[in-house]
Legacy VTK file of the C-alpha trace (Angstrom):
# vtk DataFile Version 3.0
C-alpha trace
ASCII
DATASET POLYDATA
POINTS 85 float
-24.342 87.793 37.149
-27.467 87.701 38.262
-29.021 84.637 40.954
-32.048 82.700 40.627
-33.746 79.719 41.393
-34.196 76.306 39.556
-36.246 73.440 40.144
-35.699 69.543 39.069
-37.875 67.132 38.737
-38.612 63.515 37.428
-39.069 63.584 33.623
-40.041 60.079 32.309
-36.544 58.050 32.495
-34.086 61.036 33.425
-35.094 64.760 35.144
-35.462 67.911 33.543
-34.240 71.285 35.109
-36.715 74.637 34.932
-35.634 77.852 34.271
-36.764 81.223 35.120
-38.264 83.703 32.045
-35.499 86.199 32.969
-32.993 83.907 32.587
-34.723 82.484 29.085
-35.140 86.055 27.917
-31.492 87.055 29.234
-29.637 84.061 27.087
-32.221 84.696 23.959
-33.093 80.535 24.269
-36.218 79.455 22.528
-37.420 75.395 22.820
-34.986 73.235 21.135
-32.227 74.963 21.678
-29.399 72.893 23.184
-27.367 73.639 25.674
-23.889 72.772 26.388
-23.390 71.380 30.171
-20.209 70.956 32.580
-19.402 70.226 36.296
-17.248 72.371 37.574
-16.134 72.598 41.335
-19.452 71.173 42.285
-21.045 73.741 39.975
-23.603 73.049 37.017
-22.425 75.129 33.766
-24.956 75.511 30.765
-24.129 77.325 27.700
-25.877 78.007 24.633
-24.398 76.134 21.924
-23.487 78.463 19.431
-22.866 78.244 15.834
-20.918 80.108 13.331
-22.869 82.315 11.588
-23.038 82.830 7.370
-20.630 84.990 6.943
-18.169 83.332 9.453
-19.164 80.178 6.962
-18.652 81.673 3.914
-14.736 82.511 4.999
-14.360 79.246 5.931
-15.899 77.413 3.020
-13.107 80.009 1.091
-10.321 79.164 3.444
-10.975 75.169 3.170
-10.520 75.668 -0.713
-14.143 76.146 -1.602
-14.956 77.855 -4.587
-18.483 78.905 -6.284
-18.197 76.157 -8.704
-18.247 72.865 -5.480
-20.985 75.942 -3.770
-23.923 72.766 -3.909
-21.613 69.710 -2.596
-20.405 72.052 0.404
-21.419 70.755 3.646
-23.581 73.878 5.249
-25.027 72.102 8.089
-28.880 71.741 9.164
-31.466 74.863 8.010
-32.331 77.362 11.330
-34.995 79.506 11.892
-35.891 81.594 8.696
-33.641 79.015 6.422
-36.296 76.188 7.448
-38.694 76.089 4.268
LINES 1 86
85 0 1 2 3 4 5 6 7 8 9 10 11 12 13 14 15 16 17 18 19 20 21 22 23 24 25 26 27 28 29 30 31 32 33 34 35 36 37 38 39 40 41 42 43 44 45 46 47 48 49 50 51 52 53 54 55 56 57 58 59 60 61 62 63 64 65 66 67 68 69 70 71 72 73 74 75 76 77 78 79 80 81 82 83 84
């Protein structure tokens, strides 16, 4: 794990926390992304939030008793990246 420096500052009614590019490019994050935070032993913890990806969806949709017929009524979740039209 790697060490490197962030700043805070004031950001209209709360503050806002830079981070480097290395650690941007390191964690793949791109603006909007949101980030999962926790205190822990006086420690600030971000993670990426992550999501399950299509084919981890499909086998779900399947295992909740989804079948091709229901396909359009199936709860998918909001559009990303390339899905956005």
């Amino acid at each position: 794990m790697s060490e490197n420096k962030a700043r805070i500052f004031k950001s209209d009614a709360s503050h806002a926390v830079t981070l480097p590019d290395s650690v941007i490019k390191e964690l793949n994050l791109k603006p909007g992304d949101v980030l999962i935070q926790e205190v822990r032993n006086n420690q600030i913890i971000l993670k990426k939030e992550s999501h399950p990806n299509f084919s981890e969806e499909w086998q779900q949709f399947f295992e909740q008793g989804g079948s091709y017929e229901d396909y359009e009524t199936h709860q998918w979740g909001e559009a990303s990246e390339r899905e956005k039209w």
